[in-house]
C-alpha positions as CSV (number, residue, x, y, z in Angstrom):
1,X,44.7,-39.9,3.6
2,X,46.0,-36.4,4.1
3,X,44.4,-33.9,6.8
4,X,42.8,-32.0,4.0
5,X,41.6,-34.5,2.4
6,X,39.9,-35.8,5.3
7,X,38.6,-32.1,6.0
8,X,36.9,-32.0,2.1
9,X,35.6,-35.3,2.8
10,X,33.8,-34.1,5.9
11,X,32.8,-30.2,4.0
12,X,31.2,-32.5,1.5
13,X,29.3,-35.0,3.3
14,X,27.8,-32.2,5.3
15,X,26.7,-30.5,2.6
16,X,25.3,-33.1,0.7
17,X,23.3,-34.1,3.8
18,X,21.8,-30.1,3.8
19,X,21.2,-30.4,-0.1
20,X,19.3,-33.8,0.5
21,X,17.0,-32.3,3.4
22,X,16.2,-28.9,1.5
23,X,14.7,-31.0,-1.4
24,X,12.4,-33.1,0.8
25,X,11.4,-30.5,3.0
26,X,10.3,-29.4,-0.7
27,X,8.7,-32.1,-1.8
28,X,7.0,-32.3,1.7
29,X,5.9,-28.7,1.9
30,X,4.8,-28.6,-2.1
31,X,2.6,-32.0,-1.0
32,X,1.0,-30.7,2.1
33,X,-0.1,-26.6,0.9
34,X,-3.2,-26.4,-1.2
35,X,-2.8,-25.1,-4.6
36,X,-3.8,-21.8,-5.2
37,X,-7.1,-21.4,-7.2
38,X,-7.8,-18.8,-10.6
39,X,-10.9,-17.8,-8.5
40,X,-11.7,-14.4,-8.4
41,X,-12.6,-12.2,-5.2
42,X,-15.5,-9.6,-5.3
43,X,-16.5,-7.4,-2.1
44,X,-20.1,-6.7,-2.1
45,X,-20.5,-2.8,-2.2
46,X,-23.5,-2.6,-0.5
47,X,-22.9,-5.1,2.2
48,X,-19.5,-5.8,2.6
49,X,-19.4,-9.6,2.1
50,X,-16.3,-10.6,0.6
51,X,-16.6,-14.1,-1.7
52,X,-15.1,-15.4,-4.3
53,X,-16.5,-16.8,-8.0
54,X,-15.1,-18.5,-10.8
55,X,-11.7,-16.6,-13.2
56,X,-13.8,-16.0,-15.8
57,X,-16.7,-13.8,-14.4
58,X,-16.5,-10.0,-15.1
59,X,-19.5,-9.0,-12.3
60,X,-20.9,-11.3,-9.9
61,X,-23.5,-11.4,-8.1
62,X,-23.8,-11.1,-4.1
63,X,-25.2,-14.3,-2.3
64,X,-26.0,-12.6,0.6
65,X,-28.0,-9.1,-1.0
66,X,-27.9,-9.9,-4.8
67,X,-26.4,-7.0,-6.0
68,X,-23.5,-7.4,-8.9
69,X,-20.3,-6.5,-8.1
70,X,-16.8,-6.3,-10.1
71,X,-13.8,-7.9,-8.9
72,X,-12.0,-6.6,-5.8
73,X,-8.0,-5.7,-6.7
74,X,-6.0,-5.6,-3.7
């Protein structure tokens, strides 16, 4: 085998090696992290208490005063 040859050999199993251990840090990281939810969050205007309720309520209601409250936008 010529030097450069060798050298491509080398460049390429290297690099394969990195490609192989991206995609299962991937697959590890994608496993492990909770999936993000369609819930919606709502900051009480009267009391400050910041919950969350389901995607498709408009105005919720406050479980700790009661009063309705639109969703918060960030």
């Amino acid at each position: 085998m010529f030097p450069d040859q060798v050298i491509f050999l080398c460049f390429a199993v290297v690099i394969s090696l990195l490609g192989v251990l991206v995609l299962l840090y991937e697959f590890r990281r994608k496993r492990f992290e909770p999936e993000p939810t369609e819930d919606r969050v709502f900051r009480c205007e009267a009391c400050a208490y910041v919950y969350t309720d389901d995607h498709d309520v408009d105005r919720s209601r406050c479980p700790e005063c009661g009063l309705f409250n639109s969703p918060f936008v960030f």
